[in-house]
N, C-alpha and C positions, 0 to 999 in steps of 0.2 A: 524288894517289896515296897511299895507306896506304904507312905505312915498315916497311918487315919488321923482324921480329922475331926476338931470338938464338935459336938452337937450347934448349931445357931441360935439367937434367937429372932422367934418371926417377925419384931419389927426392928432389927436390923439391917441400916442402908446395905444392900447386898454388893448391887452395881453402881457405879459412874459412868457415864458417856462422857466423855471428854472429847470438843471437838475447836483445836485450834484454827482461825482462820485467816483471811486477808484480803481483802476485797474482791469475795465472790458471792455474794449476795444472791445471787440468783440460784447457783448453786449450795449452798447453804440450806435455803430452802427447801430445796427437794432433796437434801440428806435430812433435816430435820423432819420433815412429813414422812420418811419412809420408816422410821423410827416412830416418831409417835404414835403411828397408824397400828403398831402393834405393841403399844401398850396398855393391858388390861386390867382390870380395879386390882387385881392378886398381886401385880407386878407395880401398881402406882406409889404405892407406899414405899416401895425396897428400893427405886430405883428415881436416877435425877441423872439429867443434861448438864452439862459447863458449856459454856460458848467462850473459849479464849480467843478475844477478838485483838491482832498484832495490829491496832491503830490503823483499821481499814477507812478509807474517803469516799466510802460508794455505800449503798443503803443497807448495809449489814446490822446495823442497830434498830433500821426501821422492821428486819426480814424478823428479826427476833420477837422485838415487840411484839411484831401482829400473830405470831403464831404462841407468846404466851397468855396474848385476850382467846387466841382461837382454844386452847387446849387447856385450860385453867386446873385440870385435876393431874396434869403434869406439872412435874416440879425440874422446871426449868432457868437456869441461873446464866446471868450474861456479865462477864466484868471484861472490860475495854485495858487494854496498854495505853500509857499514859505517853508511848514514844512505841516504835515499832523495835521487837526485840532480835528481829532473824528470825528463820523460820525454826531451825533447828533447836533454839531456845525456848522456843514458843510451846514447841512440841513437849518440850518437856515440860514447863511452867504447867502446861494443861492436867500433864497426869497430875498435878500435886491437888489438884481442885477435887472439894467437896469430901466425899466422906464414906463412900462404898466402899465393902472389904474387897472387889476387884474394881479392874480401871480397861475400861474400852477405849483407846484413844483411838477417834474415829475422822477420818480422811473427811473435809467439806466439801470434797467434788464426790465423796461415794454416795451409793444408796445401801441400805439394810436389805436384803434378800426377803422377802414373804416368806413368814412361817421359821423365819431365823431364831427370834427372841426365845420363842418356844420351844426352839430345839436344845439354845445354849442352857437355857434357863433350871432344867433340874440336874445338870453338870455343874453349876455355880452352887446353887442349895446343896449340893451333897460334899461341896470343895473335893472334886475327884483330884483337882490338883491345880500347882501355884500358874500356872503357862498354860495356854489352849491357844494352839494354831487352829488357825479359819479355814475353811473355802473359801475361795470366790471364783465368782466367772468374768470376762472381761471383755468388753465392748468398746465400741469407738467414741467418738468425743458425745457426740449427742445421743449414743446407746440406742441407734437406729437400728445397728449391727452387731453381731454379736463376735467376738473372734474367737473366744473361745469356752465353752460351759463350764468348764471345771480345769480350774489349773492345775489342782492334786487330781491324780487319775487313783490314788490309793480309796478305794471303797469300804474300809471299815476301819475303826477308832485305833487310835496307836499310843501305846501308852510308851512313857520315858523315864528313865529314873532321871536324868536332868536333861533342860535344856538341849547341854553338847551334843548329848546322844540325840536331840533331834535333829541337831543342824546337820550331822552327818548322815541322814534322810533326806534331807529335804533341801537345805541349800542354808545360805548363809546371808546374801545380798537381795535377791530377790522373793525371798520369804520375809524375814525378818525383816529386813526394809521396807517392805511394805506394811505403815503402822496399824493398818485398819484390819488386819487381821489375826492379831495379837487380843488377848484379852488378861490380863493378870493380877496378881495379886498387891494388890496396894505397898502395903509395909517393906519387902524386903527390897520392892523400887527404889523407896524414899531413901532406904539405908544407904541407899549408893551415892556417893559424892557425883554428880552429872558433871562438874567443870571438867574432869582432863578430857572427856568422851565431847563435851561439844568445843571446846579449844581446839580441837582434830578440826575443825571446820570438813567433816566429812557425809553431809547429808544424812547421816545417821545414827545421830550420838544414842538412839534410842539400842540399837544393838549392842551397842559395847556396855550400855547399862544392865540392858535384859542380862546377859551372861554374865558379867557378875554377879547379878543377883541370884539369878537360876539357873545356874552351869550345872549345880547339882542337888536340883531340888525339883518334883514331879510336874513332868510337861506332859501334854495330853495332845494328838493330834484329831478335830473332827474331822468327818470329809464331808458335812451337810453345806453346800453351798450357801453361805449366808453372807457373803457382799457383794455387791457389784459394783468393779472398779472402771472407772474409764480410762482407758489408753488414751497418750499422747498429749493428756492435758498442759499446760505451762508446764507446771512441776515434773512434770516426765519427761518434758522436750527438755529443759533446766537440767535433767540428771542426766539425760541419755551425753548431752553434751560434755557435762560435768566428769563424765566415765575417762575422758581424755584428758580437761583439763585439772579435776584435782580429786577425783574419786578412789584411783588406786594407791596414791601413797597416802592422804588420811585414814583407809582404811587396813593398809598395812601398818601404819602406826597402830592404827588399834590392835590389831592382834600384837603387836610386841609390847603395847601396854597391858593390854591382858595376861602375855605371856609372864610378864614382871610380876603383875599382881596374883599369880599363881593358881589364875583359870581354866588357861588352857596351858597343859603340857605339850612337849613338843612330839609325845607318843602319837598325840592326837589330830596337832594342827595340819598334816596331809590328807588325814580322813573330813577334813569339812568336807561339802560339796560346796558347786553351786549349778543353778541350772536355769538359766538365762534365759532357755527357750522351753515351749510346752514339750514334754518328754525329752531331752535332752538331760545328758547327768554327766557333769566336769565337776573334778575334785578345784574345791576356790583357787590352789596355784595356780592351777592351770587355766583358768579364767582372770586370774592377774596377768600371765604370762601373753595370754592371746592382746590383751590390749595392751602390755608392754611391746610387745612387737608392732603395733598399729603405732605405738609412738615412737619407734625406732624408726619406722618407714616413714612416716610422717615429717621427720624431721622435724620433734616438740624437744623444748628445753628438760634437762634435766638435769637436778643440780646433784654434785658429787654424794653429799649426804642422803639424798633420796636414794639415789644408787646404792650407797651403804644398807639404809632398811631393806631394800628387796631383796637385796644378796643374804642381809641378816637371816629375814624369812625362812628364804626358801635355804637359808642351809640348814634353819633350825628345822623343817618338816621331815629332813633323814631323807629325800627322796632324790639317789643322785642324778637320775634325766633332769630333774625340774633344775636342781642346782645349775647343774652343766648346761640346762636352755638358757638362764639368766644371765650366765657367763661369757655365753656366745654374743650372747644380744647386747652384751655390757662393754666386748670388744666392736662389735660391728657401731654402736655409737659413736664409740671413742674413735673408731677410724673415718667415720662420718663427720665429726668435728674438727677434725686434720685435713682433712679434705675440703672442706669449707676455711680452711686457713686459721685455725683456731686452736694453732701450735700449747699457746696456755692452759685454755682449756681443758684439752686432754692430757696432759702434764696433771693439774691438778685433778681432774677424775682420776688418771693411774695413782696417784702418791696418795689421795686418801682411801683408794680400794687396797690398796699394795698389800697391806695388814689383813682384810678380810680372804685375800685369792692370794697369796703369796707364791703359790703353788700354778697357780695358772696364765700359760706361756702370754695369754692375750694382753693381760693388765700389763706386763712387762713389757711386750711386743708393740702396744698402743706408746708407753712413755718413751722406748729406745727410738721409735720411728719421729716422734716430736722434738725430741733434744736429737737429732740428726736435722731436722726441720732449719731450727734455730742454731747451728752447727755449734752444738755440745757433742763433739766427737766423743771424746773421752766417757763421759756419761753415757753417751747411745750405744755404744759398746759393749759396756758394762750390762745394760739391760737387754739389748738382745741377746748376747752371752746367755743370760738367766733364761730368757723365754727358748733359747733352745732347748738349755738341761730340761725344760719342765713337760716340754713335748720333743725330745730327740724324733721324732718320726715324721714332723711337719718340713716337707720339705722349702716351705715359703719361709719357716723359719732362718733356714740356713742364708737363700738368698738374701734376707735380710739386713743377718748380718755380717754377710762378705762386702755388700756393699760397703756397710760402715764401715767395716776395716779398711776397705780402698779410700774411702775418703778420709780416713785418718793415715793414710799411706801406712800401714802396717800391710805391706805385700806375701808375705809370708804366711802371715797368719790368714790371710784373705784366700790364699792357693789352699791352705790345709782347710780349710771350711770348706770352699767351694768342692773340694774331691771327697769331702764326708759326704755331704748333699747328693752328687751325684751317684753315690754307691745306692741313694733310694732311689734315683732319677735320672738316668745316665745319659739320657737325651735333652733334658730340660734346659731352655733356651736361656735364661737370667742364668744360673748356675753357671753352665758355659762361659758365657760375657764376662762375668767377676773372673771367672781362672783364667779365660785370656788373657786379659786386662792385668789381672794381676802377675802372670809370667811374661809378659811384657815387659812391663817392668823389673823382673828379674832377670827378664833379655834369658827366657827359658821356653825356646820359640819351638820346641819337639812337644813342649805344653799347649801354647797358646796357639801354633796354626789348627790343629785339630780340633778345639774349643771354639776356634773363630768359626771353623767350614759348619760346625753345627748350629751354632746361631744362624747364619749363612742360609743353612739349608732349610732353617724355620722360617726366612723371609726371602725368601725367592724373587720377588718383584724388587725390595728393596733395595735400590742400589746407595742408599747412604753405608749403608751395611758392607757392601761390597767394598766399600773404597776405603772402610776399616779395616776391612780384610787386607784390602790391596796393602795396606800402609805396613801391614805384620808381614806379609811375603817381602816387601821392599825390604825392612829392617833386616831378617834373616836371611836378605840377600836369594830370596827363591825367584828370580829374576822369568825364569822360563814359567813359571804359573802366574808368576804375575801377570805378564803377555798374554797370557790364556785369557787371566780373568777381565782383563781391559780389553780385550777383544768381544767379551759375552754381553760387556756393558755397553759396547758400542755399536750392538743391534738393539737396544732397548730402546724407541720413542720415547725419551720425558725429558721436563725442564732440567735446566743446570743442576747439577747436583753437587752441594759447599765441596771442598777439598779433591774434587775428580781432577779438575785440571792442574792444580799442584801436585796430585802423584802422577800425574802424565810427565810434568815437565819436569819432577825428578828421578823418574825412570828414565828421561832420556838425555840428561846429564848424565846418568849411572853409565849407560851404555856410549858415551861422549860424543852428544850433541847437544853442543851448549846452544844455536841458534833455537834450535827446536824447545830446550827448556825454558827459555828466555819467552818463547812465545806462549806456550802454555799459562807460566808462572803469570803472565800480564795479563793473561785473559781471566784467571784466575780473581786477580785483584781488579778487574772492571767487573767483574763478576759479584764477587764480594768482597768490598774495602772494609767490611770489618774482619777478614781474615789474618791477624795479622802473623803468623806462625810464614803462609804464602809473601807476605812481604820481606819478612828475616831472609827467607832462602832467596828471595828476587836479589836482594842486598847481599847476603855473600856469595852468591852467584856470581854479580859482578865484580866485588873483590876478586874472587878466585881467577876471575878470568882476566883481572888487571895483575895482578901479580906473577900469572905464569906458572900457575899452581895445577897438578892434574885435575883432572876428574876424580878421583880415588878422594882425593881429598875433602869431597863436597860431601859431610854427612849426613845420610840418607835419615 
């Protein structure tokens, strides 16, 4: 139940307008006329104007002037910043002005709807309650056009026992953000300390005040359209931008300052909404989440600790898709800054999320792939190790970290990973590669040719591929497949390809023809004199062949 309210008395200032501004003087104007025009002898007494004017240089003091000689039975009051204070500050300095038991903080580009004052008016006299969301409709710059009549489509009065319970109707960012349609009750505003809500520098410290104040104290929704705002002005194009560069984490600070301050519980914080668009309805994570992803694909900075907050968030909301989106999107960065060569970087993003996701392969998977980057063997090990336990079923996992174990020459351990992997993937081509590669080196070639042909088989054209292959048939002495396969190669048209002619001219040392290897091996190294493995064998080549030493001798 709502708590009644004391009786008034009728020459108490009722209302405030409070309208901060900064050099829009023209527009000013026409918010001030739209309001005056519907104030009547019954409402002149109860109610007054503020002009907090943020040390505008254009004729905002003249626009004042002349409409308090035009309207002399309104009570219109103008005080000037002595220095410009931010807008965000300003907004709030305004509600503190004058003396009405509520406070209209009114937009200087809006106008007052016709037939508005009258409508709010015996809702105010009767204190149905502390909060009263507006209508408004919404137009273009010059309100030639109109975009849309009514941005609440709800057609009758909605009452709240506080606040929260209305953000979770109506929205959160686009309601309450917009301050011209707020009207409230003076007192439990003031109560509120405003500095950590505008230290956010988050365009809207007036939100994080509102809910403190009235999280649970009676909010009322009208649906009489009584403003008219105009889209796209400065301050819109300012915010819409602001959306990307510093809207969502000020504003996620705010909820985990609220949440400290013991506003919002975390039963509640998935049920905010928000609703961005005219009938559209997104719970507010998920309208963080949509423009966390614009700044993922975007490629915008984000610093570790900001990462921290939104992971904070969205763990506290209980809702585990939203968690698990931000996680996703928190690896796909960190792979994004590795990829751009910013090995540190994501080093530091993983080690100060490591505590909040402990459990989640990607933080682990992002730091093991970096210190591999910077060849911390030993540590990238360690980490990928971890991010397999935490997702045993990601098979990119495994190939990850079979790599690092071949580059840490742990052979062994690199064969038993790669044969875990392929039990989810048994054709997958990297898996393959690592267990070749790594029974190769165990010289365990019943492993590694069947590994090789399926890599093989995933790149058909490529013949670098081929002549890796070729190199594992040589070593395990498969002399007859070898022939095969340098026969397939040598219908394929393409350029040189590194190391072909070195396993030419030591398959034909193998089979002992040293001229024929000799020729190869040269063409090899005219080919590529950075080969230098082709010039070893060119040089014991000829050893071998000065000493009188067989063929057998020339290891393959």
């Amino acid at each position: 139940m709502l708590s009644p309210q004391p009786e008034r008395q009728s020459d108490q200032m009722l209302l405030t307008v409070s309208i901060p501004t900064y050099n829009r003087a023209p527009y000013l104007g026409w918010a001030l006329e739209s309001i005056l025009s519907q104030i009547d002898d019954a409402k002149a007494s109860r109610m007054e104007i503020w002009i907090s004017d943020n040390a505008s240089t254009d004729d905002t003091s003249r626009v004042v002037e002349g409409m308090i000689h035009a309207h002399p039975r309104a009570r219109i009051h103008y005080r000037r910043n002595p220095q410009n204070l931010g807008a965000e500050r300003n907004v709030v300095a305004a509600a503190g002005l004058g003396s009405g038991e509520y406070v209209w903080i009114f937009g200087d580009d809006d106008l007052m709807h016709p037939g508005a004052l009258n409508a709010l008016w015996p809702h105010l006299e009767r204190g149905e309650a502390d909060f009263f969301l507006l209508n408004k409709s919404v137009g273009n710059r010059d309100l030639s056009e109109t975009i849309y009549e009514r941005q609440n489509l709800h057609s009758g009065v909605i009452r709240f026992e506080g606040l929260v319970d209305l953000t979770m109707v109506f929205g959160y960012i686009t309601q309450l953000g917009f301050i011209t349609t707020a009207v409230f009750r003076r007192e439990p505003f003031l109560r509120v300390d405003p500095e950590p809500y505008i230290a956010l520098r988050s365009f809207y410290p007036q939100n994080g005040i509102w809910l403190e104040a009235f999280h649970n104290r009676p909010a009322v929704y009208l649906p009489q359209v009584m403003v008219c705002h105009r889209q796209y002005n400065q301050n819109q194009d300012s915010m819409q931008q602001g959306q990307l560069d510093g809207l969502v984490l000020p504003l996620i600070e705010m909820l985990l300052l609220l949440q400290r301050k013991g506003v919002l519980g975390t039963e509640v914080m998935g049920h905010i909404v928000e609703r961005p668009l005219l009938g559209s309805h997104q719970s507010l994570t998920a309208f963080f989440l949509s423009v966390l992803e614009q700044y993922v694909r975007d490629g915008r900075a984000l610093s570790p600790d900001g990462w921290a907050k939104i992971l904070t968030v969205m763990a506290s909301v209980r809702h585990q898709p939203a968690l698990d989106q931000a996680l996703q999107l928190c690896h796909q960065y960190m792979l994004n800054l590795l990829s751009r060569g910013d090995a540190d970087g994501t080093i530091a993003h993983a080690r100060r999320l490591g505590g909040l996701a402990k459990d989640f392969f990607g933080i682990h998977e992002a730091l093991g792939l970096a210190l591999m980057k910077k060849g911390e063997l030993a540590g990238a090990v360690v980490a990928l190790d971890r991010s397999v336990v935490c997702n045993p079923g990601r098979v990119e996992g495994y190939l990850h970290l079979g790599l690092a174990l071949l580059a840490a020459g742990q052979w062994l351990p690199a064969r038993q990973v790669a044969e875990v992997g392929l039990r989810l993937a048994p054709s997958h081509a990297g898996l393959n590669e690592v267990l070749a590669k790594a029974c190769c080196n165990l010289q365990d070639w019943n492993r590694a040719i069947p590994a090789a042909r399926i890599v093989a088989a995933h790149r058909p054209g490529d013949q670098q591929v081929a002549v890796w292959l070729g190199f594992i048939l040589l070593a395990a002495n498969r002399i007859d497949e070898l022939q095969a396969l340098l026969s397939r190669v040598s219908t394929l048209a393409a350029p040189p390809v590194y190391g072909l002619e070195q396993l030419r001219g030591q398959l034909a040392w193998r089979r002992g023809e040293p001229e024929e290897a000799i020729r190869h091996l040269e063409r090899e190294r005219a080919l590529f004199p950075e080969n230098q493995v082709a010039a070893a064998r060119l040089a014991e080549l000829a050893r071998t062949l000065q000493s009188g030493r067989t063929a057998h001798a020339f290891d393959a």
